[in-house]
N, C-alpha and C positions, 0 to 999 in steps of 0.2 A: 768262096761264098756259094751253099748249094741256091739252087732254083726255089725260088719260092719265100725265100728268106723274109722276112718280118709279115708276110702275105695271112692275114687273120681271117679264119672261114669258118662263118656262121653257117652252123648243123641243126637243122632239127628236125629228133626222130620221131615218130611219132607210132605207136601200136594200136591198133586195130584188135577192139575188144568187143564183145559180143555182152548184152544185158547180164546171162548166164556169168559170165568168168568173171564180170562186173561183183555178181555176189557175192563169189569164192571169195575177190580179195578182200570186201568187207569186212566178211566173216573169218576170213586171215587174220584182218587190225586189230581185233578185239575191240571193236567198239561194238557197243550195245543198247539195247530198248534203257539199261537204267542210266546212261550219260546225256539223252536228253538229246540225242544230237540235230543239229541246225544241215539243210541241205549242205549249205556250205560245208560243213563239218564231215558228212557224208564223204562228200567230193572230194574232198582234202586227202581225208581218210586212206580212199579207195587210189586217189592220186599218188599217194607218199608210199604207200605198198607195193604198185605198180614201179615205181620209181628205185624203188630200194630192193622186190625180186624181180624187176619185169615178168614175163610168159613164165619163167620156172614158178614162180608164186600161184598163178593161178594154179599146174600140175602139181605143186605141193599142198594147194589147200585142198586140192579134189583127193588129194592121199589120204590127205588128216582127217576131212569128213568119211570117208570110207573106212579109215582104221576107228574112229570114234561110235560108228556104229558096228562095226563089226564087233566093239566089245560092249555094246547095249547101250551106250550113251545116246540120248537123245539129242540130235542135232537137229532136228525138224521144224522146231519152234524159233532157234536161232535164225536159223536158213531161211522161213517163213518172212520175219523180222526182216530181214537183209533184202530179201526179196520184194518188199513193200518197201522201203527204204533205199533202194537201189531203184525202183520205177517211178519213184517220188523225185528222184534227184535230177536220175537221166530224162525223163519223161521227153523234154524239151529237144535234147540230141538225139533223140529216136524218130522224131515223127513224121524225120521223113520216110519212115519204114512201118509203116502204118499195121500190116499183116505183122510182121514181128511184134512189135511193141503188144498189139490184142493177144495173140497169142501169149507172150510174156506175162501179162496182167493174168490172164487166164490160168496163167498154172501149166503153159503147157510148153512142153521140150520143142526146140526147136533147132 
């Protein structure tokens, strides 16, 4: 019998995501302005994406936005969307970061 045998250990990981990568994976889910969605739904969303690519998700969707405009697709208005809809959800986990979060709201890279 190795060491350790029947020994059950609760894991849990957690990732560390910035408002920004918060959008990408939004705008990964494909949820959108016309599904109406409920903070919760947001959450969920952005939760179940994160869950199913962790971190390679978010560098995948900064690929996808990048490839979509490099061929004239307008992603701006989605991202815009995402962007208000990701500081509407998170608002409350942010605030203890008070200069990020303004800035966020603001439009501005951080």
């Amino acid at each position: 019998m190795s060491r350790g045998a029947g020994v059950l250990l609760k894991l849990r990981v957690e990732q560390r995501v910035g408002l920004s990568e918060l959008v990408k994976l939004l705008w990964l889910s494909g949820l959108g302005p016309d599904d109406e969605p409920t903070v919760a739904d947001i959450r969920k969303a952005v939760a179940t994406q994160l869950a199913q690519s962790g971190s390679e998700g978010i560098i995948d969707a900064a690929d996808q936005i990048t490839e979509a405009r490099d061929h004239g697709e307008d992603v701006d208005e989605a991202l815009g969307w995402a962007r208000q809809m990701i500081a509407k959800a998170y608002r409350r986990d942010f605030a203890r970061f008070p200069a990020e979060l303004a800035a966020f709201e603001a439009g501005e890279a951080r």
